[in-house]
N, C-alpha and C positions, 0 to 999 in steps of 0.2 A: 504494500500500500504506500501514496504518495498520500502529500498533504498538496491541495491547489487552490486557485481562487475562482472563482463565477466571478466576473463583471461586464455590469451593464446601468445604465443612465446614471452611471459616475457612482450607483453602489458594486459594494466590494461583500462577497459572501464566504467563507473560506469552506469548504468542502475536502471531504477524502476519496479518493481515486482507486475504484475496490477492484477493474479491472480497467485494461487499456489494451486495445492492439491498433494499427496503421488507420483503422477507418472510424474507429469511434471508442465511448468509455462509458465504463458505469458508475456514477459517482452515489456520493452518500452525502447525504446534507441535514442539520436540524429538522427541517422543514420547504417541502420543493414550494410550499406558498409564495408566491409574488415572486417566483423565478421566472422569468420570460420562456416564447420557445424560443430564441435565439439568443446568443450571448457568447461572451470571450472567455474560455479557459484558460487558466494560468497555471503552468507547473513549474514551482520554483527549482525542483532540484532540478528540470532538466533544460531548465531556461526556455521554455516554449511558450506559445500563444496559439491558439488553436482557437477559429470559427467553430461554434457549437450550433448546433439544430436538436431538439431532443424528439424522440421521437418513444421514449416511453416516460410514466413515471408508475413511483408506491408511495408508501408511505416515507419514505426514508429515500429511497435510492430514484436518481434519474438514469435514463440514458439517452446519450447522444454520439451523433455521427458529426464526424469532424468535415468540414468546408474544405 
């Protein structure tokens, strides 16, 4: 697991990154409430930025495909 960030309209959400491969990731967050479907992935350790599109959620976990 990584730690990352969601952002969008200049908020900052920080989320855990429970899987990742080449096209998309499944994150974990407090709450996907007031998460856009589109927004900017941050992963610090591996210095990325990655266009998001989600195209599931739960209670707990989104997932999205990367732009």
């Amino acid at each position: 697991m990584k730690s990352g960030s969601i952002e969008f309209n200049g908020r900052t959400i920080a989320c855990l990154i429970r899987k990742q491969s080449d096209t998309g990731a499944s994150l974990e967050v407090a709450s996907p409430l007031g998460i856009p479907a589109q927004f900017t992935l941050l992963i610090g350790a591996d210095r990325l930025r990655h266009g998001c599109t989600v195209i599931w959620r739960t209670e707990r976990l989104i997932g999205v495909k990367f732009h």
